[in-house]
C-alpha positions in Angstrom: 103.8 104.4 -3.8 105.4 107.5 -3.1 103.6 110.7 -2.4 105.2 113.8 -3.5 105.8 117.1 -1.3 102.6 118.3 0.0 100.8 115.6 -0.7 98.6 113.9 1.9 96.6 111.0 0.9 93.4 109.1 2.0 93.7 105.5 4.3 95.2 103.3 1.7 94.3 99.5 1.1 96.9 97.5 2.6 98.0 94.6 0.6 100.6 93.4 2.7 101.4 91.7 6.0 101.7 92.9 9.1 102.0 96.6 8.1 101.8 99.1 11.6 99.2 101.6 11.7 101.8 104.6 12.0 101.5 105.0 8.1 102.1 106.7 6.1 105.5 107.5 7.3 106.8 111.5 7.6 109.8 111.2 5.1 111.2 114.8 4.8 109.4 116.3 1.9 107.5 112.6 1.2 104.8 111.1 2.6 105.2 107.1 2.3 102.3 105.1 1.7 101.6 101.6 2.8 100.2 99.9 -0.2 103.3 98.2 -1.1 106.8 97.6 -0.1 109.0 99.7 -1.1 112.3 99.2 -2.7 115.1 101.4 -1.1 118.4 101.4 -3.3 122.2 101.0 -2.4 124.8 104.3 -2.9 127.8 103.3 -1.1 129.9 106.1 -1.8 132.8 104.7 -0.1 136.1 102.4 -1.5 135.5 99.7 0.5 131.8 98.2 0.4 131.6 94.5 1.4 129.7 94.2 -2.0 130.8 96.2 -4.7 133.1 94.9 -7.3 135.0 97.7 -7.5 134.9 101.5 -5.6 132.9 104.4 -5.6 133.8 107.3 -4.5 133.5 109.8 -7.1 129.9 111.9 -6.5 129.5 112.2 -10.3 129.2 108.3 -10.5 127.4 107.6 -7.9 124.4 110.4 -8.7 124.9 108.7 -11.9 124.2 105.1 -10.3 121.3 106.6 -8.0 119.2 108.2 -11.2 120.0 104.2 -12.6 118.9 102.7 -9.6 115.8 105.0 -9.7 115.0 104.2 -13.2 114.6 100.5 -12.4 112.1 101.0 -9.3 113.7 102.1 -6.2 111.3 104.1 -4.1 114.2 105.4 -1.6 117.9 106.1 -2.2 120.0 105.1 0.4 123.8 107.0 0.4 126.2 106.2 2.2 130.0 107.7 2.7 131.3 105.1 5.4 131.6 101.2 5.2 130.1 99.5 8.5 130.9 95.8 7.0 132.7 93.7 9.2 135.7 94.9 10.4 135.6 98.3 8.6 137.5 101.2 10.4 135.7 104.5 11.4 136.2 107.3 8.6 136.7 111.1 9.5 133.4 113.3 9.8 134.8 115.6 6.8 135.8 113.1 4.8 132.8 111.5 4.9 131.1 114.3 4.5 133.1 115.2 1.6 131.7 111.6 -0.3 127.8 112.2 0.8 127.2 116.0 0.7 127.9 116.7 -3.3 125.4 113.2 -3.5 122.8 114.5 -2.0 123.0 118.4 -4.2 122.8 116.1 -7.1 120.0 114.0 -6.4 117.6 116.7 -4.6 115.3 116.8 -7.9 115.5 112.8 -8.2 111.7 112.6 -7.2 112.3 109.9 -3.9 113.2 110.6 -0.7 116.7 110.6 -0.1 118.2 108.5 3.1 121.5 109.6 4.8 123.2 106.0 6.0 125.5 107.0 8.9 126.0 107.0 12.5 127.9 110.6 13.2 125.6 113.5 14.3 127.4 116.3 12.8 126.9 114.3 9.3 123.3 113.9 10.3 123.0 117.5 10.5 124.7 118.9 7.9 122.9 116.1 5.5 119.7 117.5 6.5 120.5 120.7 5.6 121.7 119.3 2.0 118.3 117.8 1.5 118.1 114.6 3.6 114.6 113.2 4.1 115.6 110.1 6.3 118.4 109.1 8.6 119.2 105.5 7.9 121.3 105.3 11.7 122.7 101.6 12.4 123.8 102.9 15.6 120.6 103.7 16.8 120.5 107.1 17.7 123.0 106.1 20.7 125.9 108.4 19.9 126.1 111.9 22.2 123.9 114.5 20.1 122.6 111.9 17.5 118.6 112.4 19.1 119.3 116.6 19.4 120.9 116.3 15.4 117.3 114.6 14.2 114.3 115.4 16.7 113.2 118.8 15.0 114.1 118.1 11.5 110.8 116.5 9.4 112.8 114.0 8.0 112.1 110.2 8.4 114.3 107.7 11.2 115.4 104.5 10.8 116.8 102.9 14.3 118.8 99.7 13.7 120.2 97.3 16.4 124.0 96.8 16.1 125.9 94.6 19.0 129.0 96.3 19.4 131.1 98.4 16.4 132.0 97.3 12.8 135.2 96.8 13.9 134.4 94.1 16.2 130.8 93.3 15.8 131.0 90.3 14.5 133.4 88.4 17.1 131.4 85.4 18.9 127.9 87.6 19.3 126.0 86.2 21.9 122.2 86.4 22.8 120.3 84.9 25.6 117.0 85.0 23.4 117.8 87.2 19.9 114.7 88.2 19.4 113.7 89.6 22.9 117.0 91.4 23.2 116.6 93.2 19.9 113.1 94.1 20.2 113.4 95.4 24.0 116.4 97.6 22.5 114.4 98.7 19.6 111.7 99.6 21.6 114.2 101.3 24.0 115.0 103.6 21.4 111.5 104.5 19.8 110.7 105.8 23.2 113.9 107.6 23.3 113.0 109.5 19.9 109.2 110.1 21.2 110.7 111.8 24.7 113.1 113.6 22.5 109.6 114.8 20.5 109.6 112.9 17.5 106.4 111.7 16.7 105.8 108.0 15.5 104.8 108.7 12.0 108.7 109.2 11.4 110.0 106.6 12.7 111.2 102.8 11.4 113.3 100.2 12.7 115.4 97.4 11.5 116.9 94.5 13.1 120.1 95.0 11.7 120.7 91.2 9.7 124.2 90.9 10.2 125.4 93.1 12.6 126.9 91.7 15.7 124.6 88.2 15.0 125.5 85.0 14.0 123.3 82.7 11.3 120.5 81.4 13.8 120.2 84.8 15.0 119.9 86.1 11.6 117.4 83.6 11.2 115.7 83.6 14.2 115.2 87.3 13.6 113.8 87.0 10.0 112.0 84.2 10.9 110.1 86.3 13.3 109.7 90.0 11.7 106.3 90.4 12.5 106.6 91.1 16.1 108.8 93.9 15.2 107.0 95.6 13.1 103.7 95.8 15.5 106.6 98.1 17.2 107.3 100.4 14.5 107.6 99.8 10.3 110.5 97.5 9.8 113.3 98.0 7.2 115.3 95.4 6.5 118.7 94.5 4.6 120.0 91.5 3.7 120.9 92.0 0.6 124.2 90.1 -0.2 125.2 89.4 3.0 126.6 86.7 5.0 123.8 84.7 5.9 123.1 84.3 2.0 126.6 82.9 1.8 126.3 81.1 4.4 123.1 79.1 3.4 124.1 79.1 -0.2 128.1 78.6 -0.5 127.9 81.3 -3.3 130.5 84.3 -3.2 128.8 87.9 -3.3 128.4 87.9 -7.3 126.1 84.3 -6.8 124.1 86.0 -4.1 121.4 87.4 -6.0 118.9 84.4 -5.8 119.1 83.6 -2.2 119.1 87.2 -1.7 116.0 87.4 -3.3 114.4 84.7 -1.4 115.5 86.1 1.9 113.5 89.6 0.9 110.3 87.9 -0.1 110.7 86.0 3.3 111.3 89.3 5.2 107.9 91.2 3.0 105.8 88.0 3.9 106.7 88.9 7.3 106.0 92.1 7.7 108.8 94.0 6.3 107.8 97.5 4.8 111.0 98.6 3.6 114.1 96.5 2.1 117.0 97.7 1.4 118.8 96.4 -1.5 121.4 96.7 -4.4 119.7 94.5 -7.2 117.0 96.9 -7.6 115.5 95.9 -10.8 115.5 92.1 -10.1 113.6 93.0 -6.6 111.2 95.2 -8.3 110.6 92.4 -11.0 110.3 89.6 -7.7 108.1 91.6 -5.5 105.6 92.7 -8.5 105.1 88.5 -8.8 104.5 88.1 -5.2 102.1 90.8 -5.0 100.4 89.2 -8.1 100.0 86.3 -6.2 98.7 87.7 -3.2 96.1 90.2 -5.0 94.7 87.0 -6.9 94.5 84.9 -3.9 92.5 87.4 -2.2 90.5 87.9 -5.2 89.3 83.8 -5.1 88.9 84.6 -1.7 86.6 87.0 -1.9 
């Protein structure tokens, strides 16, 4: 659920696992609630995306894709102008500028908060002015000027861990203990935000599945979700990606079942937002789980 601007409701009832007290989270002009997961939705608005079938880089398409995306469930659009898949090369501040901004001006009366996907301040800032309510940052708020470009705007955070760049991420990571390393650098970077004087109601973090980690630390990481989140509310994205091929064998058009599984794994956990680009098919999956979970708790009872 989704409250709109202005809005401020009552203590929901949490039907979900593992769900931190800092909701409901300060999303730009939304308030998010914690009743549910929520279902954040893919715009790459780039020619390159590790998971698209073919490009998109015209705006008109992809605020045509969003309102589709919206119309089968998502709760949060996330746009993004630059590829960080494996190996992907840096892209120019204007240009990728030039793919997000026009995204944004056409989604601002969508009705769901819209999240900015990118790593470079000035894009930060200049998509909060367009109408931003979230920075989606799989840097981590590390880049000089990234905390100054987000601390005074209301707009949701989302810090991700990333070893290394997308250039080179993904050569031999290496971890003494996965799970301790991300969460210490997670946590590193929540209290960087709060000294910075954002408050804790706006911020998220996500272990970053896939970037700079190998299968068992994908794994390990999933596996374990629910010490994250008593740091923060957790997003989480594995839609498509590696570790579904990797466990499957399927190329990314045979991803969808595994990469459904993997998401009711990561909910189960704790997960409060996933990010994902079957949106309908998630929406369909997650109102079964919670099915099941609201009629075990009613035999419960």
């Amino acid at each position: 659920m989704i409250w709109p601007p202005g809005s401020l409701a009552s203590s929901p009832t949490d039907d979900t696992v593992g769900l931190t007290a800092s909701w409901p989270l300060r999303c730009g002009r939304f308030r998010l609630s914690r009743r549910r997961p929520l279902v954040m939705g893919i715009v790459n608005v780039t020619p390159d995306s590790f998971s698209e079938r073919q490009s998109r880089t015209d705006p008109a398409e992809a605020i045509e894709f969003a309102r589709r995306l919206i119309a089968e469930g998502a709760d949060l659009i996330d746009i993004g102008g630059e590829s960080t898949r494996p190996g992907a090369p840096e892209v120019p501040v204007s240009l990728e500028l030039a793919r997000v901004i026009p995204v944004l001006g056409g989604l601002r009366d969508a009705g769901v908060p819209l999240s900015i996907d990118t790593r470079k301040p000035a894009v930060m800032r200049e998509a909060i002015a367009a109408g931003a309510d979230m920075v989606n940052d799989v840097n981590g708020f590390c880049a000089p000027g990234a905390l100054e470009a987000v601390a005074q705007a209301p707009v949701g955070l989302c810090v991700m861990h990333m070893r290394g760049e997308p250039a080179t991420m993904q050569q031999a990571p290496a971890y003494a203990n996965v799970l301790e390393e991300v969460a210490a650098f997670l946590m590193q970077r929540v209290d960087a935000l709060e000294a910075a004087g954002v408050t804790r109601d706006r911020i998220l973090v996500d272990p970053g599945i896939g970037f700079g980690k190998d299968l068992q630390h994908n794994l390990d990481l999933l596996a374990h979700l629910g010490s994250l989140a008593r740091l923060a509310p957790v997003l989480v994205g594995v839609s498509r990606k590696s570790v579904i091929g990797k466990l499957t064998g399927r190329d990314l058009p045979d991803r969808l079942p595994g990469s459904l599984a993997a998401m009711l794994a990561a909910v189960s956990r704790g997960a409060a937002i996933v990010r994902v680009h079957d949106v309908a098919q998630t929406c369909d999956a997650l109102r079964v789980w919670r099915a099941i979970n609201a009629q075990e708790k009613t035999d419960g009872a």
